[in-house]
C-alpha positions, -999 to 999 in steps of 0.1 A, spaced: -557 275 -226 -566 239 -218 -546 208 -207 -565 175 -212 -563 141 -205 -584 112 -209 -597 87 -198 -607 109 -163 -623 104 -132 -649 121 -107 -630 144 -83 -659 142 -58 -657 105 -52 -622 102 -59 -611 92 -23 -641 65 -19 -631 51 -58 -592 54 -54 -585 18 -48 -606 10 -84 -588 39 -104 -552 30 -92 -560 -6 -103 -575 4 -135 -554 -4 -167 -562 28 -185 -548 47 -158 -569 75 -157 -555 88 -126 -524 97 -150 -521 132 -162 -512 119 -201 -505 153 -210 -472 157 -190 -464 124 -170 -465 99 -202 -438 100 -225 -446 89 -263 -430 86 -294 -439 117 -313 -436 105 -348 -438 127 -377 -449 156 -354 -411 157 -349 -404 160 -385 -402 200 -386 -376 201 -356 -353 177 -375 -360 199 -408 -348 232 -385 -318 210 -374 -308 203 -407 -312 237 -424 -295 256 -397 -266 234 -397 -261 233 -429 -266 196 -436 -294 203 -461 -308 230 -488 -341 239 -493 -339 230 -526 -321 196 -520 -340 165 -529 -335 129 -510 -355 105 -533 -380 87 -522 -388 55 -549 -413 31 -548 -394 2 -530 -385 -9 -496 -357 8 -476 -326 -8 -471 -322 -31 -443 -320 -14 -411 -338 19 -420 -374 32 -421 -391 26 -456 -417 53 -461 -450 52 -452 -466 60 -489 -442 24 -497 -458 3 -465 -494 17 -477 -496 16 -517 -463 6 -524 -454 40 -543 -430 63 -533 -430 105 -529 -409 106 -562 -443 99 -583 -461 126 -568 -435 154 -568 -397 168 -561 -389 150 -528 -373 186 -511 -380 203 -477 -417 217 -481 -427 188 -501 -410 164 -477 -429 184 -448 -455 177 -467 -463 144 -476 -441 132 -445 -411 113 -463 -400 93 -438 -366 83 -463 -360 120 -464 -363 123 -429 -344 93 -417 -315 106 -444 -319 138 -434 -313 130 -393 -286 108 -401 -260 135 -418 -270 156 -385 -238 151 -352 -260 134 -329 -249 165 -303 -267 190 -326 -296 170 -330 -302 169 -294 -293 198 -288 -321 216 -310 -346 189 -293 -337 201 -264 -339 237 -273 -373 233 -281 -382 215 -253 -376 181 -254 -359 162 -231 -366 181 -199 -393 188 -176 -405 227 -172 -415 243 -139 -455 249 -146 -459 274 -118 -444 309 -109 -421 314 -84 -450 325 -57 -446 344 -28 -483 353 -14 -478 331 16 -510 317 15 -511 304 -21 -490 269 -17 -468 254 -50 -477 224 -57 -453 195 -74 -467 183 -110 -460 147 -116 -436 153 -151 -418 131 -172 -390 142 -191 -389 122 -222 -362 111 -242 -339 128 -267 -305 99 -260 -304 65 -265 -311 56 -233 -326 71 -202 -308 86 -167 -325 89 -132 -307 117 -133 -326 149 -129 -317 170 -163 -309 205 -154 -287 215 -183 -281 201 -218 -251 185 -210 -265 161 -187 -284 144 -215 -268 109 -220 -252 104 -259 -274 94 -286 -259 69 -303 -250 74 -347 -270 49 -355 -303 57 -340 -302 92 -357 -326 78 -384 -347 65 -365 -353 98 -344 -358 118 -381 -393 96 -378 -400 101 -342 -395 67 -335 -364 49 -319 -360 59 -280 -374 93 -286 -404 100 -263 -419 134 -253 -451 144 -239 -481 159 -258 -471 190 -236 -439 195 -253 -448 186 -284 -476 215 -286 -450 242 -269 -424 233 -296 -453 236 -320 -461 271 -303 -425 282 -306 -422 282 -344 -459 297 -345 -441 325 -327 -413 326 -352 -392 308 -332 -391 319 -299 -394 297 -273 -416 301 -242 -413 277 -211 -457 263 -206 -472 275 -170 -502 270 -151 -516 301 -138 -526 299 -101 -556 321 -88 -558 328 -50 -579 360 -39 -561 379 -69 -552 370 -103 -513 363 -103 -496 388 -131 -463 371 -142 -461 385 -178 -424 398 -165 -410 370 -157 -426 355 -189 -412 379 -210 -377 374 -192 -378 337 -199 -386 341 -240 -356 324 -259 -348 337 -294 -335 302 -309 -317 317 -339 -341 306 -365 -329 318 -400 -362 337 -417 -354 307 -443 -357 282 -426 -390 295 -406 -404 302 -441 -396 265 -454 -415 251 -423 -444 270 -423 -451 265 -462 -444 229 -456 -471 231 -424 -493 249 -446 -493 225 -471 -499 194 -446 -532 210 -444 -540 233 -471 -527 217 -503 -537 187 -522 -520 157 -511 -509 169 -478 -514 141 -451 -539 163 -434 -562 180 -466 -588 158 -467 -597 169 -429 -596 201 -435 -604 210 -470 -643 212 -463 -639 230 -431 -648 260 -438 -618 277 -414 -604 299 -438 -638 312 -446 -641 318 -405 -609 339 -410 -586 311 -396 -558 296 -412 -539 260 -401 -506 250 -403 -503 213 -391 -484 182 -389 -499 145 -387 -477 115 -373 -481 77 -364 -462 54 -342 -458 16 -343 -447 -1 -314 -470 17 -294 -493 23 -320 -502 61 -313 -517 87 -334 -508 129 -336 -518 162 -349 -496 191 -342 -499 224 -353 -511 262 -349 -541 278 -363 -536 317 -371 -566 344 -376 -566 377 -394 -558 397 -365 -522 374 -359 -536 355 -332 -526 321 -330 -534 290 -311 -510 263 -309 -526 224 -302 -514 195 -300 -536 161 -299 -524 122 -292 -549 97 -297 -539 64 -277 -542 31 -301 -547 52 -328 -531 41 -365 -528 73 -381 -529 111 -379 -545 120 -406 -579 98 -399 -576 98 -361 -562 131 -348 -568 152 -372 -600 154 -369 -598 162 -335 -580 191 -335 -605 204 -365 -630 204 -341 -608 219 -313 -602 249 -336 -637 252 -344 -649 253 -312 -623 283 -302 -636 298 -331 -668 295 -316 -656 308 -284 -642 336 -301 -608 329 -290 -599 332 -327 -614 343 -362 -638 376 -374 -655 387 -342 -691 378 -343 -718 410 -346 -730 413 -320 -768 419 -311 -792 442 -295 
């Protein structure tokens, strides 16, 4: 529905002002949303949980403990360690929803380590990562012109190729080692807030995957719900594993102690007829903030969002909130929730 990126600029005077907005250190004349890749952070954290269920390097049930003390050298300590010095292991069983959860970054970081760095790039990729998308149709009204979007592709390898990535196996190796480091998001991993929301969007759908467009208008509406349909990937996502990700999601933002209740509990969404399923993440080194997730409305209608806030120092108190408000304004809008009665 909406692609946005901030800071922006006025298109009327942007030929007089170019000279100022090219110099400007904010960049505003950079589309953030697809031609800046970031570390996504825990937003990631429910790709490498379907990586590791599917390939059998982890059970629902399983728990990776989390205590109250600092990692061992060279991997992540969790976050709940660096904050208050505690660990997940006080608050509750340390397996897959729980993990989703309260974001364990030691069950994460385990978790993407016992994963071959092949299959954990490969179900990046399959999701998205790691490749740019065409945005528009295949067009053949003569006098509607395609237009190239500025991209980036991100990162899913331990180190980057000018190489334009047509196929999986064009991605350079990720090396053993960094594997923890991607279960966090962090590492060499970078993707844009693009494909973070469509990978978002593709377990919403129950894990099919959908390649984003932008829908070009000339003196008719262009109809390519054909050649959408042709392009939906199944990815082969067990019903167990959807099931453990979306009651992990859920919890994020419905449950007590999820990293995103206290955003949400007071919204007043589920009252609207909406229901969220979310993930909050941080990044160091850029310092970054995210919220990813889908809201869902009585009538199966979901909207998937994803929102990265620049400088930001956590999800939860940054991002969140954000994307709260996005989803109440579709509300409003009537994009989602009980229709509105109307009036005479």
């Amino acid at each position: 529905l909406a692609m946005v990126s901030t800071p922006t600029y006025d298109l009327n005077r942007v030929r007089y002002d170019y000279g100022v907005l090219a110099a400007d250190s904010n960049e505003p004349l950079r589309n953030r949303a697809i031609n800046k890749g970031y570390p996504p952070g825990s937003v990631v954290k429910p790709l490498i949980l379907t990586a590791g269920l599917q390939s059998g390097k982890i059970t629902v049930g399983e728990v990776i403990h989390c205590p109250a003390q600092k990692a061992p050298k060279g991997w992540p300590s969790c976050w709940i360690f660096n904050q208050y010095r505690s660990g997940h292991d006080y608050k509750w069983q340390n397996y897959a929803r729980n993990a989703i959860k309260g974001s364990c970054n030691i069950y994460f970081s385990r978790l993407a380590d016992r994963i071959d760095t092949s299959v954990l790039q490969l179900w990046l990729y399959k999701f998205g990562y790691g490749h740019k998308v065409p945005l528009l149709p295949q067009l053949s009204t003569s006098s509607i012109e395609n237009r190239n979007f500025r991209q980036v592709d991100g990162t899913i390898a331990s180190s980057t190729t000018s190489a334009k990535i047509l196929r999986f196996d064009q991605i350079p190796p990720l090396y053993k080692g960094e594997r923890r480091y991607f279960g966090i998001g962090q590492g060499n991993l970078r993707a844009t807030p693009l494909q973070v929301v469509n990978a978002i969007a593709a377990i919403a759908r129950g894990g099919i995957y959908k390649p984003p467009r932008l829908i070009m208008e000339g003196t008719k509406k262009i109809s390519n719900s054909s050649t959408q349909n042709s392009q939906s990937i199944h990815l082969g996502i067990s019903p167990q594993t959807l099931n453990v990700i979306l009651d992990g999601m859920s919890a994020v933002v419905n449950e007590d102690g999820g990293t995103a209740y206290s955003q949400f509990v007071q919204s007043g969404l589920t009252l609207q007829g909406v229901k969220v399923y979310g993930k909050t993440g941080s990044t160091q080194a850029p310092s970054n903030a995210w919220f990813g997730g889908f809201a869902d409305d009585d009538a199966d209608r979901k909207l998937a969002i994803a929102v990265l806030v620049e400088g930001g120092q956590r999800g939860s108190a940054d991002a969140a909130p954000l994307a709260r408000d996005i989803i109440q304004f579709c509300i409003d809008e009537q994009y989602l929730g009980r229709p509105k009665p109307t009036t005479e």
